[in-house]
N, C-alpha and C positions, 0 to 999 in steps of 0.2 A: 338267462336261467341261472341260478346260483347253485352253486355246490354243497354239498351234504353239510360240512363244515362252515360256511357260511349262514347257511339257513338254519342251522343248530346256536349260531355265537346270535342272529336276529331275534330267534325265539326268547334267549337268554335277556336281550338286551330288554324287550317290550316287556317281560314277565318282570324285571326288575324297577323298570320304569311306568306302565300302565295297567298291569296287572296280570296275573291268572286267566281271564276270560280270554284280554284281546290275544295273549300269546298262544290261548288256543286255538284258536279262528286262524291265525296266520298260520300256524304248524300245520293245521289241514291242507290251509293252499298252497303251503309248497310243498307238502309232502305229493298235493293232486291233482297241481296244477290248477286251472279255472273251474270256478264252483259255482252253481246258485246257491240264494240264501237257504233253501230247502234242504239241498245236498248238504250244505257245511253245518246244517242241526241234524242232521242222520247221521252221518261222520264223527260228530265231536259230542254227541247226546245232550247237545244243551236247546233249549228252547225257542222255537223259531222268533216268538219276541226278542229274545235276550239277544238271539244274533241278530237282530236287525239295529236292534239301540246299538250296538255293539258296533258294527259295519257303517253308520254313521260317523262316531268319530272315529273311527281308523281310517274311512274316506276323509276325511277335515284334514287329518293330517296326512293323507294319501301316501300311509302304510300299506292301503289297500288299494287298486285302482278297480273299477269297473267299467262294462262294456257291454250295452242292449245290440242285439240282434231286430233288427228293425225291418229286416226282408222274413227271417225266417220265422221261430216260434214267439220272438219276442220278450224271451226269456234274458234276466240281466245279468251276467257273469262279473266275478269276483276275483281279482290277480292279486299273489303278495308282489310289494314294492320293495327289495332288499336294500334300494339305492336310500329310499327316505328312513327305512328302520333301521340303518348302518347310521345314519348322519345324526341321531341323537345321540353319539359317542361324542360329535363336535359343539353342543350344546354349549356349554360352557367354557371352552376356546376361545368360540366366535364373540361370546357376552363380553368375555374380558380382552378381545381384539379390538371391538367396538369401543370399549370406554378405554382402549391405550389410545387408539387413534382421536377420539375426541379429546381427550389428554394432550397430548403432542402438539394438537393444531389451534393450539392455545385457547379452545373452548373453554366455557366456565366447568366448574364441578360441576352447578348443578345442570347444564347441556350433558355433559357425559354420563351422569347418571339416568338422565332421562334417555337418552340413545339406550345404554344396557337396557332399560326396562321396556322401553318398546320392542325391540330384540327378544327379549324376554318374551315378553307377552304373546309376540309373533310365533316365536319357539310350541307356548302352551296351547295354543287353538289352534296351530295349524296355517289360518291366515283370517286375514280381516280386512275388513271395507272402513278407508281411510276416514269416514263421515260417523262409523259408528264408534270409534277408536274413539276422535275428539269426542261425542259427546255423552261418553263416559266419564267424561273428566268436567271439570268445573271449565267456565269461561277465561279466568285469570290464566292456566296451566295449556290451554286449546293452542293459544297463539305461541307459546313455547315450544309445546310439542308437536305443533305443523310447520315448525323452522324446524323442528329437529328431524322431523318425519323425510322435508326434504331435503336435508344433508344425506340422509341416509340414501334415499333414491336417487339423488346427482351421484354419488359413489357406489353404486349397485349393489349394495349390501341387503336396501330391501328391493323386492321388482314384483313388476305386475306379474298377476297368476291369472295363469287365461284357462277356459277351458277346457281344450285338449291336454293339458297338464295330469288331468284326473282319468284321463284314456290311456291303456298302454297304445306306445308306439306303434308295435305290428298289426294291430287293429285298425290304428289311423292309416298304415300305411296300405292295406290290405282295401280299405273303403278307399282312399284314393287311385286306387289302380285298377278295383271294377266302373269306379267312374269315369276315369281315361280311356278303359280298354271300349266300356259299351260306345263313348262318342268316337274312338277310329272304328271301330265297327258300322257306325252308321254313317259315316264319310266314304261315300264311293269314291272319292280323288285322292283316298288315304293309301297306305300300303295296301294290297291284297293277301298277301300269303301270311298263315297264323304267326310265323316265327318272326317275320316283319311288324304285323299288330302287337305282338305281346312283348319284344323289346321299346317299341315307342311309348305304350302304355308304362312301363318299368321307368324308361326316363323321365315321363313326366311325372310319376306318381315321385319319385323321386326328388325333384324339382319343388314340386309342390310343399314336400314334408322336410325341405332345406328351408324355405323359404316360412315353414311354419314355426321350425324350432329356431330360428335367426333372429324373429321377431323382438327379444327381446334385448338383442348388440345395439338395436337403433340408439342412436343418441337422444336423449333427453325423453328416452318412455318411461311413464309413468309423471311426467311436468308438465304444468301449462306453463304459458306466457304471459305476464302481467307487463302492458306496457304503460307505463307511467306519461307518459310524453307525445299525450296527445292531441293534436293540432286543431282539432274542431273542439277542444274545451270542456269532452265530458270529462265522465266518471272512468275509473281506471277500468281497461279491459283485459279480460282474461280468455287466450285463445288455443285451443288444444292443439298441440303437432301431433301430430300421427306419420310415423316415418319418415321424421325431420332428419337428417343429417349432418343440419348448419351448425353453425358456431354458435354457443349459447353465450360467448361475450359481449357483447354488445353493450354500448353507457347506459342507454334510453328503456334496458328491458333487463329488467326480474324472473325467476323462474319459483314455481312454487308446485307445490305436492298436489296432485288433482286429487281432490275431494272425493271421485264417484268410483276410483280403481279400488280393486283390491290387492292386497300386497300379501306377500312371504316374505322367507328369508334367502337369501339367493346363497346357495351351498357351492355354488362353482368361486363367486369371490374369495371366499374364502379359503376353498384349494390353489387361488391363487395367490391371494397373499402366504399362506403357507410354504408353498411352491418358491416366492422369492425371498421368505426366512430362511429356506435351508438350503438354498443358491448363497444367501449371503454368509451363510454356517461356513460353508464349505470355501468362498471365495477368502476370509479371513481366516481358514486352515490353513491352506494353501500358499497363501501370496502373505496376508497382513491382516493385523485388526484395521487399522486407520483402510487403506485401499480396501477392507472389506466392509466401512461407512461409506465409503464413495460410491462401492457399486451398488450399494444399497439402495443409496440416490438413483443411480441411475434406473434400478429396478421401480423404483416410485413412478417414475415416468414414464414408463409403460401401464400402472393401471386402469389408465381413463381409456390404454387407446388399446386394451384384451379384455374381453370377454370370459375368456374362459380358459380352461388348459392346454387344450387342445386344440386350442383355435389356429392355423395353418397362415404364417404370417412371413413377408419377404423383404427384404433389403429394398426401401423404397423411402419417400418423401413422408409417408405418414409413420412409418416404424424407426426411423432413422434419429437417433440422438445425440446433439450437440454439444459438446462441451461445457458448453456456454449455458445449458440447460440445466447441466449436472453441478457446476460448481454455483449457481444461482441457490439453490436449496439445500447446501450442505451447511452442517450445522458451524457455525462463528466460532465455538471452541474448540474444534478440532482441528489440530494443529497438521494440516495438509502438506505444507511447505516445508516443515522441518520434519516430517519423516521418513524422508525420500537424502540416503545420500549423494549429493551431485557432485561429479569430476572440477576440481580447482583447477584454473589455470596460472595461480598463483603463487602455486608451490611444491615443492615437489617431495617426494619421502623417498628414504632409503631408510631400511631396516639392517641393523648389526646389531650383534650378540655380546652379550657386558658379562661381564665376568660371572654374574651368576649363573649364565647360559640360557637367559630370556634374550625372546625377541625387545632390541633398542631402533626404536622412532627415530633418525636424523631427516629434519628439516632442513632444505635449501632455498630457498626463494630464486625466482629468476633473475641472473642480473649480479646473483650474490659472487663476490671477488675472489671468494675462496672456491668455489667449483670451477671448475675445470670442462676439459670433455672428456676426462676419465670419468667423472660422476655422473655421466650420460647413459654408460654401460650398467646395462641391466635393468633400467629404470621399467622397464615393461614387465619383467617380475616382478618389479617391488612395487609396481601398481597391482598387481593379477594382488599380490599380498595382502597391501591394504583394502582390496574390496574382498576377501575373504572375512579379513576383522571384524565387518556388520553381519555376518551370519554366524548362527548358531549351530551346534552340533547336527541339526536336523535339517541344515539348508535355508532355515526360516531367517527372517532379515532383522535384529533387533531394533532398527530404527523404524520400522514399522511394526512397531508396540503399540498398544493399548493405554500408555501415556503419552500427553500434551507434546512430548519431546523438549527439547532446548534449543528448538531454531530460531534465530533471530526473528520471525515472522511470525510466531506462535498467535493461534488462532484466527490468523487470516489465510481465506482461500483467494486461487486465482486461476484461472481460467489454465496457466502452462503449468502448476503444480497436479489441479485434477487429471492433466493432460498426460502429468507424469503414470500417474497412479494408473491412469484406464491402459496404459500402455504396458504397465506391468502386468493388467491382465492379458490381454491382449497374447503379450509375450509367453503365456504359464503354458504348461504340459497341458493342461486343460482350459482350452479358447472360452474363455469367460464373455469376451467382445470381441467383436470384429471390426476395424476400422475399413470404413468404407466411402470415407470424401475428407472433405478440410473445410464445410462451414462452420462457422461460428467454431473457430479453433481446433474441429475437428468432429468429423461425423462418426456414428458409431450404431451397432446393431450388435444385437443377443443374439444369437441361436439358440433359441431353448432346447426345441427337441433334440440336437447334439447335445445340449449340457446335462438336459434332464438323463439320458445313456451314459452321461460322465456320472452324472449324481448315482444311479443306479449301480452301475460298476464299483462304486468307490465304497457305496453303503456295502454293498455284497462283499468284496473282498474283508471292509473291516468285520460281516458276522463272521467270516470263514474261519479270519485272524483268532478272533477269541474263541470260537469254538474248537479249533484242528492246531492252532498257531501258525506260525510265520510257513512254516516248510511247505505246507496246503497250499497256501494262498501265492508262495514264491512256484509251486508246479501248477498251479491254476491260471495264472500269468503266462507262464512256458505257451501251454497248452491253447489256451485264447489267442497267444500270438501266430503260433504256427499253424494252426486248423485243426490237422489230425495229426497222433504222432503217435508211435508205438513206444514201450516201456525203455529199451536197448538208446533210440537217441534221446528219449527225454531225460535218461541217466548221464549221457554225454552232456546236455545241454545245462542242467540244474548242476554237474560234476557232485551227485549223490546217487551213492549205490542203489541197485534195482532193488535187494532187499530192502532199505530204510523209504523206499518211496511208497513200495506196494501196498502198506496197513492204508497210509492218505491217499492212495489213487481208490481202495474199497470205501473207505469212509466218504468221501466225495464223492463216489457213484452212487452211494446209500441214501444219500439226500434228493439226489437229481441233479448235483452240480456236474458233473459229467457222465459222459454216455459212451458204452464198448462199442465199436463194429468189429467185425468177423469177416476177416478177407481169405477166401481162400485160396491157396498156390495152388493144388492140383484139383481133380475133379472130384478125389473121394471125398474130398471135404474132411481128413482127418484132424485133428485138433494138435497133433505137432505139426502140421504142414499149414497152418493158419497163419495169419497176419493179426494182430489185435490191436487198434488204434484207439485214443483216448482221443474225444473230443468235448467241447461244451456248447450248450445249447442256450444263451442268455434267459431266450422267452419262455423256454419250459423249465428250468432252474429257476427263475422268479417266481415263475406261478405255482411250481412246487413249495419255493420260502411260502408264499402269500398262505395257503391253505394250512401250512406247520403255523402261523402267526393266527390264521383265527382260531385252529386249539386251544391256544395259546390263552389268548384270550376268553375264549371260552371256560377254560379253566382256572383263569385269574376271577373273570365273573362268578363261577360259582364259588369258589375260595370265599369272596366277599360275602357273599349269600349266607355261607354255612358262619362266617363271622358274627353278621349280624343276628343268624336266628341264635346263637348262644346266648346272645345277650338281649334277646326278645323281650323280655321283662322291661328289664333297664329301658326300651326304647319306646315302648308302649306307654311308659311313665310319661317320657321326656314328649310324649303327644299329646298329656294332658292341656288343658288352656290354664289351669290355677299354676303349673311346673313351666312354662313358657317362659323364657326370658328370667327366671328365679332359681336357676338348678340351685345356687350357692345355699339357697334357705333350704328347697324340699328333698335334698340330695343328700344322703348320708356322706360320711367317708369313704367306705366300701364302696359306694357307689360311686363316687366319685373316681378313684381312683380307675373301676371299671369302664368309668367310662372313656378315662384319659388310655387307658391299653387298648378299647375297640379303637377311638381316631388315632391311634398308633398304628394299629394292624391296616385301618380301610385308608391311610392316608399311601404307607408302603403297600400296598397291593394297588391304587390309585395312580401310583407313579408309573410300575411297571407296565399298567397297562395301557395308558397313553404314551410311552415309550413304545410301545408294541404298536399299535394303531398309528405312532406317525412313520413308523416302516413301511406298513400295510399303503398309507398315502403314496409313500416314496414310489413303490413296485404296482400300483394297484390307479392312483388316480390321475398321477401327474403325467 
């Protein structure tokens, strides 16, 4: 069920992307929940025609889902989908995720622009049948764009769309549980007592609706099999899997786009790739840029073997990653080996102080005729010293920069320098990997769902930071550490007076980032005889941010809105077909100029709110 504030930023979104009509049709059903088409022309005073053309394509792109009543009146109900009218914010993300990746993997241009446009296209209809896609297109461009069709579905960017997709879930699940329930009802050797029927009924109707929404984790759905290499000497054959699991490696076999599916755009990939952007954001805050390419790698190599975000995944043979995996696919110019400073056993340092009152570098080699074993003394500080010298005022390591470095090995990787880098994460305040065996140089596994509570945590405290500053977010810490804690020791423990805390422990209650209890010492319950404890509540503090972020946006959206109608004129021009592609001839000065302050204003109002939105990702999808 979506919240007020959500189904107010959905209305906004479709009203600015599909029009007037469709946003009114939605705003009925969530304002009323499940509607016939009859009810939502009484509701909204528009024309039962109109809503019917209307509820077609907002079915296509199942903005709307529907659901017939088949036992009872027969009548077909109408749900809003917040999840599909939220994901046109990611429209253009995903188009320019696709053409970076086919970019990258040394595809031509024109493979990557044809990827965007299929995406594209996929985006405007909602979804399509992979036979009618080709043959809109000319013969020459079919055989391009059914290699490119299956790129896209080997990396599940597009995937089949099945039926049940266009049913809400509780409906599916609701028909599979009077179907379990009536057949142990009619099994005398089944349970007898109702509370025994109607739990077995519950698990398998459960079972059932795991096993319908998984459907599409299988390996290689939506591909057939072309096997080229075959023995009785026909013609090449093409054989459908359906709930293959195998290896699609093989010499003698090809994989290609089945012609008769129909395809979407799959919106979990791309929460997933998103999800290991801003794992990699954070692991190059933290640790390094270069170690935050590596894990980057490493994160690549979990996309063939998740699904989704959510997907429930454990330290084993198929999640588990090798070393030897990781430094295979790291890029040849980044210098791995030289960013990582390592202990010499070659030489030693000792730091003294020269007359200007800098720290001075003496060099000894081992062996050398002039040390002694007085130059033995204290060498464990004047190592602690030199490994201080790679860090920065913030702790950060300057040899794990953002440039090549100067190591003799620049641009080659190797299996013990990636070895190095994973180990640094490994080692961070926040477990980026976890080492878990020593094949292939070393085995290794993500905890997401730990990391994604580090991601979370860390995004939270940085809004706290800029909105309350340092002192909020240093009693917000206190507080999250210790559980509960009243004003008297959190003054002891932050060593800041009760006065200068009290404004930020109100202002951090005003949001929802912490919550009062009322303990009382006697029975009268008087309010000087009380205990009052500060604590925080992660999950209702997020979902509190979450709802302040769709205002937010909500109000970025209509900002944009009221931009564009000022300049209504001006845009109603640039729709002409003679002013297309010619402003510089049909465009005044004025005009021109006007137009260069709207994409001024809608490109900064544009930022802020995909800024906004990939917050909402952070607390909301991952």
């Amino acid at each position: 069920m979506a919240s007020k504030e959500l189904a107010e930023l959905c209305e906004v979104i479709l009203q600015d992307t599909y029009g007037e009509l469709a946003s009114s049709i939605v705003a009925i059903l969530f304002a009323h929940g499940r509607l016939t088409a009859s009810q939502i022309s009484k509701n909204t005073k528009i024309p039962l025609a109109a809503v019917q053309r209307t509820l077609v394509a907002l079915i296509q792109n199942r903005f709307v889902l529907y659901w017939q009543d088949l036992e009872g009146s027969k009548n077909v109900y109408y749900y809003a989908n917040w999840q599909q009218c939220y994901s046109i914010l990611w429209t253009g993300q995903i188009i320019t995720t696709v053409n970076k990746m086919f970019s990258e993997n040394l595809n031509t241009s024109s493979q990557a622009s044809k990827a965007a446009e299929v995406v594209k296209n996929m985006h405007i209809f909602g979804h399509m049948k992979v036979q009618d896609y080709l043959d809109a297109h000319s013969p020459e461009d079919s055989n391009e764009i059914s290699s490119v069709m299956t790129s896209l579905v080997k990396q599940k960017i597009l995937t089949p769309l099945y039926d049940f997709e266009f049913h809400p879930i509780e409906d599916i699940f609701g028909q599979l549980y009077q179907k379990h329930y009536k057949l142990i009802n009619a099994d005398r050797s089944g349970p007898q007592s109702e509370i025994a029927k109607k739990g077995a009924a519950t698990i398998a109707a459960e079972t059932d609706k795991s096993a319908l929404l998984t459907r599409k984790d299988e390996a290689n759905i939506g591909l057939i099999k072309v096997e080229t290499a075959s023995k009785n000497g026909g013609a090449n054959r093409a054989r459908k899997i359906i709930g293959s699991r195998r290896n699609a490696s093989a010499e003698n076999e090809s994989w290609t786009v089945d012609k008769d599916i129909v395809l979407s755009v799959n919106h979990e990939k791309y929460l997933l790739l998103a999800r290991n952007n801003d794992l990699v954001k954070l692991a190059s805050k933290r640790v390094g840029k270069v170690t935050g390419q590596v894990y980057k790698r490493l994160l690549a190599c979990y996309e063939s073997k998740i699904s989704r975000c959510n997907q429930e995944i454990q330290p084993g043979v198929d999640f588990n990653i090798s070393t030897m995996e990781v430094a295979k696919g790291i890029d040849s110019q980044l210098d791995v080996q030289g960013s990582i400073v390592m202990p010499s056993n070659k030489r030693k340092v000792k730091q003294e102080v020269d007359d200007g009152g800098r720290l001075r570098k003496k060099t000894r080699l081992d062996g050398d005729l002039n040390g002694g074993l007085d130059d033995d003394v204290g060498d464990d500080d004047d190592d602690l010293l030199d490994d201080d010298d790679a860090y920065d005022d913030d702790g950060h390591s300057d040899m794990n920069g953002s440039t090549n470095g100067s190591g003799s090995v620049n641009g080659k990787t190797s299996v013990e320098a990636t070895n190095r880098h994973l180990e640094l994460l490994a080692d961070s305040p926040i477990r980026f990997v976890r080492k878990v065996g020593n094949r292939g140089g070393g085995e290794w596994f993500v905890p997401f769902n730990e990391l994604v509570q580090d991601l979370k945590r860390v995004t939270y405290e940085d809004i706290i930071t800029r909105k309350y500053g340092p002192v909020a977010t240093r009693l917000l810490r206190v507080i999250r550490e210790k559980g509960k804690v009243d004003e008297k020791l959190l003054s002891q423990i932050t060593l800041l007076q009760s006065k200068d805390i009290c404004s930020h422990l109100t202002d951090l209650q005003g949001i929802g980032c912490l919550n009062l209890q009322e303990v009382p010492k006697t029975n009268d319950r008087a309010p000087g005889r009380n205990f009052y404890l500060w604590f925080h509540k992660p999950t209702r503090a997020y979902s509190l941010l979450v709802q302040d972020l769709y205002k937010t946006m909500n109000r970025l959206y209509t900002r944009l809105g009221s931009e564009r109608k000022t300049s209504s004129i001006l845009l109603a021009k640039l729709e002409r077909e003679d002013v297309k592609g010619n402003e510089e001839t049909y465009l005044s000065a004025q005009e021109k100029r006007e137009l260069a302050e709207l994409r001024r204003a809608e490109e900064k109002l544009l930022v802020q709110l995909f800024r906004v939105e990939g917050l909402v990702r952070i607390f909301r999808d991952y």
